[in-house]
C-alpha positions as a printed Julia matrix, in Angstrom:
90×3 Matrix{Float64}:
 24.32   -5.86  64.89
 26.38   -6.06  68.11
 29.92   -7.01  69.09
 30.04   -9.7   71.88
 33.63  -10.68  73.84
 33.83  -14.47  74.62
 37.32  -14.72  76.14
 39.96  -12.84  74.45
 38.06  -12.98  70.77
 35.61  -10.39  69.61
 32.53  -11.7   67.59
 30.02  -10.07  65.63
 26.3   -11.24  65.76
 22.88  -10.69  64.41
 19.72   -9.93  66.05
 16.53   -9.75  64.28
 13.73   -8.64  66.17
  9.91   -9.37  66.04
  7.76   -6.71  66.13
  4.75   -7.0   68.8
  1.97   -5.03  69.02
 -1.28   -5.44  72.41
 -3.93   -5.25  69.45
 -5.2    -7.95  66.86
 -6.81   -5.73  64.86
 -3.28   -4.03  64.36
 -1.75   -7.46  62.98
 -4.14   -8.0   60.61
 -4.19   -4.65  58.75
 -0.36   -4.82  58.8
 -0.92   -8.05  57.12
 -3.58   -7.04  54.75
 -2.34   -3.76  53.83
  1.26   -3.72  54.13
  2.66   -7.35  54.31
  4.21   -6.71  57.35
  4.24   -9.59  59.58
  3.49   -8.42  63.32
  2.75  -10.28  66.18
  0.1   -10.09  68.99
  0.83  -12.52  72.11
 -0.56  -11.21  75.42
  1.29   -8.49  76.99
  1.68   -6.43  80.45
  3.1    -3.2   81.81
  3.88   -1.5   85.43
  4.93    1.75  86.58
  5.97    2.4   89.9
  7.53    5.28  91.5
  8.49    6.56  94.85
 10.69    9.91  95.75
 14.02    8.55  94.59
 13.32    5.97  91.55
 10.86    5.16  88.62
 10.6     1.61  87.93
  9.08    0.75  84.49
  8.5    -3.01  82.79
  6.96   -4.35  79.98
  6.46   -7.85  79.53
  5.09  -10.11  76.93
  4.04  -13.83  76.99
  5.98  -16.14  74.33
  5.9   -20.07  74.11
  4.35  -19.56  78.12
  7.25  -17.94  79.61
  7.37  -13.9   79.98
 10.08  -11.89  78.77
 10.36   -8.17  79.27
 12.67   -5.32  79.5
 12.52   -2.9   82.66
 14.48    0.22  82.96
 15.02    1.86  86.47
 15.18    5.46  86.55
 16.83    8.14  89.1
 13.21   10.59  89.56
 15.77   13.68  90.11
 15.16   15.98  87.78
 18.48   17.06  86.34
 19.16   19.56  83.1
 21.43   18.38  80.15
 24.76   20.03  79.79
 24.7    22.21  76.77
 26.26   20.58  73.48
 25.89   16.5   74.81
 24.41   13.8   73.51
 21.67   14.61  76.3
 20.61   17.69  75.47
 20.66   16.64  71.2
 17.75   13.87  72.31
 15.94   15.91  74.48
């Protein structure tokens, strides 16, 4: 659930997400053994880095348009401060 802002009001919506997976073997044991209903359209990743940035996407193929997420990355290493939410994850 997220909170969206349209104008000065504050509404609360849904998302419910598919779940996609790059095999078709996977979908149809998740079917047969665990009625779980995944889905397998045709996918794509990159990766590319330089000295200053990591740029990764992932893209799948739905109703013939692709839709993705990408996250850009700083590649300088830096350590987590002790006690933060960073250094909890890592």
């Amino acid at each position: 659930m997220f909170v969206l802002k349209k104008g000065i009001t504050w509404k609360s919506r849904v998302v419910f997400i598919n779940e996609i997976v790059p095999k078709r073997m996977i979908t149809y044991v998740a079917r047969l053994m665990y009625s779980e209903h995944y889905h397998y359209p045709l996918m794509r990743h990159t990766i590319q880095s330089n000295d200053k940035n990591i740029l990764i996407r992932y893209e799948w193929k739905l109703a013939n348009e692709w839709n993705g997420i990408h996250v850009n990355v700083d590649a300088t290493p830096c350590w987590a401060f002790p006690n933060s939410k960073s250094s909890f994850i890592t």
